[in-house]
Each structure stands twice: as C-alpha cells, then as structure tokens.
C-alpha positions as CSV (number, residue, x, y, z in Angstrom):
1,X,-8.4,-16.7,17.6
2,X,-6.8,-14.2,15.1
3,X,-7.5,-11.0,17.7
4,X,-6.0,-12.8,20.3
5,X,-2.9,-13.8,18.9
6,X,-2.4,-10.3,17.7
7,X,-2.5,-9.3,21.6
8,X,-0.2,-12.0,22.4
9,X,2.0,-10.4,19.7
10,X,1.9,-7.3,21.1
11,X,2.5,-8.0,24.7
12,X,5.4,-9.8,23.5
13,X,6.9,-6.7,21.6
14,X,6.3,-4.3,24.9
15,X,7.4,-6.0,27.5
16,X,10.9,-5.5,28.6
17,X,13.7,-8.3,27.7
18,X,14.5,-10.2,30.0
19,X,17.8,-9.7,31.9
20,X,20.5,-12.2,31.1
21,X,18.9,-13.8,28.5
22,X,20.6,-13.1,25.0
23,X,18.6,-14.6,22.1
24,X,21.6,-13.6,19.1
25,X,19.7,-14.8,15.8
26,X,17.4,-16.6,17.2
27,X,15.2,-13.9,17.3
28,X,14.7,-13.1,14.0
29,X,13.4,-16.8,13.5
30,X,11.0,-16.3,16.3
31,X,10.2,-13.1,14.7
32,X,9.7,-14.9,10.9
33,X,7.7,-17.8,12.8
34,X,5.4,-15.2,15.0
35,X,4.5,-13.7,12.4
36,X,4.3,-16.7,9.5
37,X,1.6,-17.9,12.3
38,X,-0.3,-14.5,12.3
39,X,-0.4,-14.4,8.2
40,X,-1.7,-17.6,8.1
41,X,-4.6,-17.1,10.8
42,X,-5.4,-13.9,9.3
43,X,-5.0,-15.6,5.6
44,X,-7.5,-18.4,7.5
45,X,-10.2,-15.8,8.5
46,X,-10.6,-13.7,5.5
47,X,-11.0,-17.2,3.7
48,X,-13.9,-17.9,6.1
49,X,-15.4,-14.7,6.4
50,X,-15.6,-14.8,2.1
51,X,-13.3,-12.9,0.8
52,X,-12.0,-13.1,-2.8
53,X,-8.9,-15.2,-3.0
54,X,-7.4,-11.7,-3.8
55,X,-8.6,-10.1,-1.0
56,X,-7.8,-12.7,1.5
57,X,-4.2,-12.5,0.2
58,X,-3.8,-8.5,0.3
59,X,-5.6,-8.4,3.9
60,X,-3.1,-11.6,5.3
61,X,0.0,-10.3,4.0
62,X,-1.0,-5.9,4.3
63,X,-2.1,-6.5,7.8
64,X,0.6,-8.5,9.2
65,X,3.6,-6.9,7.7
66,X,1.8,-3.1,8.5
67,X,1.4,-4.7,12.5
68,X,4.9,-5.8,12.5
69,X,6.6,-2.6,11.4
70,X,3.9,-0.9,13.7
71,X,5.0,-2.8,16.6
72,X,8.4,-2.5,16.0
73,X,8.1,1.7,15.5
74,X,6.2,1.4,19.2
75,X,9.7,-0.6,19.9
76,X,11.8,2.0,19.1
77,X,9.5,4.8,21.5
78,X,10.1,2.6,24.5
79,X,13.3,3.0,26.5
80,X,13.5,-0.4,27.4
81,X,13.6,-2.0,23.7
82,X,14.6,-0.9,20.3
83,X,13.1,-1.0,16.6
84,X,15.0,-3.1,14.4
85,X,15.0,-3.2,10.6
86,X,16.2,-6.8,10.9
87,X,13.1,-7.5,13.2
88,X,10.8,-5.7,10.4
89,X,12.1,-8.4,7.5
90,X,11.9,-11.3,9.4
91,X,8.6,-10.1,9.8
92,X,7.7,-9.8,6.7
93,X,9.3,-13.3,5.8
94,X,7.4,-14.5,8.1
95,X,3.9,-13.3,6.2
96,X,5.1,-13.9,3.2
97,X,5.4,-17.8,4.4
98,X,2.4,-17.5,6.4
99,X,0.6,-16.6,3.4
100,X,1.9,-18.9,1.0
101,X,1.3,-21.7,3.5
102,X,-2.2,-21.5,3.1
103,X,-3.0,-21.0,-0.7
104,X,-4.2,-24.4,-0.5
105,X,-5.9,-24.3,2.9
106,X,-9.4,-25.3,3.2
107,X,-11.6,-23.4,5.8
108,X,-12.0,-25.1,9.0
C-alpha cells in the first residue's frame, strides 16, 4: 500500500496543472495532508516489518520529507510546474503529523 501511494504521489507532482483551476492556499494543505498520509503509512510499515520504535520514526519522517523535497526539485526541472519552498514545508508538516499520528498505532 505504502509503494503505491508513493506512485500516486508522484504522478500527482508531474503532471501538468490543470488549466483554469487556481488552488491559492489550498495547496499547501493538500500538500501537508498528502504527505501526513505517506508518514503515517510508512511510520505503519516499518512498525510491521519490526523496526525499533527509533527506527520506524527516522525511516517515516527521513523518507517522506527526502521524497517530498525530491519531488518538488523534479518540479522545478519541468517547464510546466515549479519547485516551491512553501510546497517543501508543508511537506514536511505534513510528516511531522503523519508521524506523530501514529506513535500510538498498533500494527494492523
């Protein structure tokens, strides 16, 4: 489930906006909720796979703020879109909450 929503993610961030459709600050909340999801499915994973608490933390929150500033530097390459630093904090809000969503999550 975790791989696949990173695809989804990344789809998202390449394809070009939509014409007509202006998003303002909404879309640093989709941003902080994208990615709030993706730290707490990674943060979910690690937990089942075994991981020290520790571990699980560092992998959740290093991996989905590192993807999110990765996608938005492939942003910034592409003609059609642009890299935001705006994009990269809500981001890493978003893991951040992700993350501390699930310190009391039991595995599934």
């Amino acid at each position: 489930m975790t791989g696949g929503y990173a695809v989804v993610i990344a789809v998202l961030a390449v394809l070009p906006p939509s014409p007509g459709v202006a998003v303002g600050q909404l879309d640093k909340l989709a941003h902080l909720c994208e990615y709030a999801l993706f730290a707490w499915c990674l943060r979910r994973a690690a937990r089942a796979s075994a991981f020290s608490r520790s571990s699980e933390l560092l992998l959740a929150l290093g991996f989905s703020i590192t993807y999110g500033a990765l996608l938005e530097g492939v942003q910034g390459l592409l003609g059609y879109r642009s890299a935001e630093w705006g994009d990269i904090m809500a981001n890493a809000i978003g893991a951040l909450l992700g993350t501390w969503l699930t310190r009391h999550a039991t595995t599934a």
